[in-house]
C-alpha positions in Angstrom: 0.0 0.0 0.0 1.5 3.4 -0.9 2.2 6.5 1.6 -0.9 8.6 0.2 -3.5 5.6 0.7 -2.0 4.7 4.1 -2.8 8.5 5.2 -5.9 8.5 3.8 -6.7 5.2 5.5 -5.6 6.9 9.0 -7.4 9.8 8.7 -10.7 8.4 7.4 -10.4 6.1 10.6 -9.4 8.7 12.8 -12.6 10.6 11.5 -15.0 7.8 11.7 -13.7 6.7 15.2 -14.1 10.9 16.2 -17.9 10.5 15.4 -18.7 7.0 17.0 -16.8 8.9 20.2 -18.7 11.6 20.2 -22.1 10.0 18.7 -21.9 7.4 21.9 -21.2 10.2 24.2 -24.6 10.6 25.0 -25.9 7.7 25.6 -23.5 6.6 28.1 -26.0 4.8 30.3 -26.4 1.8 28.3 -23.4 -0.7 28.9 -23.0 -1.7 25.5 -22.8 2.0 24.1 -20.2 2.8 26.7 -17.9 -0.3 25.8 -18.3 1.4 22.0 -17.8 4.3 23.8 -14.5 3.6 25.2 -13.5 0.4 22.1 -13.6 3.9 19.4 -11.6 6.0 21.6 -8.6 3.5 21.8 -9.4 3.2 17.7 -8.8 7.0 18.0 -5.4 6.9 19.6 -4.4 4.0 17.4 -5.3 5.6 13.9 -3.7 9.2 15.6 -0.5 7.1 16.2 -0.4 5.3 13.1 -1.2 8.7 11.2 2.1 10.4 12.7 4.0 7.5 12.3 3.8 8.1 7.9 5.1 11.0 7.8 8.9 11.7 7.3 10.8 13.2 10.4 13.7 15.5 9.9 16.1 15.7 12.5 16.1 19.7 13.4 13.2 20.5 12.7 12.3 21.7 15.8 15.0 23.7 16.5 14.6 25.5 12.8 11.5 26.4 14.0 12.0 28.1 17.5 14.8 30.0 15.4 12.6 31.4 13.3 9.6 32.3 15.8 12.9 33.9 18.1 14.0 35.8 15.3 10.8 36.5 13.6 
């Protein structure tokens, strides 16, 4: 699977699992709907993590960055 459909995979996931979190929020009486409840916000975390985990990191960034914002 290439890099472009694995991030689109993540973030379709990440947006599906945001709604079933927040859908399920209010109906957190119900036993079942707060196992879905709790099972879609692990899915969240796990597509979030899986989403930063494709993309490049470049060593310096950071510090390239706080330069600039110091300097302006």
């Amino acid at each position: 699977m290439s890099n472009n459909k694995s991030k689109e995979f993540a973030k379709a996931g990440m947006v599906v699992s945001l709604m079933v979190t927040t859908g399920t929020t209010f109906f957190l009486n119900n036993k079942k709907v707060k196992c879905l409840h709790i099972a879609s916000g692990v899915a969240l975390l796990g597509f979030s993590f899986w989403h930063h985990s494709l993309y490049k990191k470049e060593p310096g960034r950071l510090k390239r960055e706080t330069k600039r914002q110091i300097t302006g």
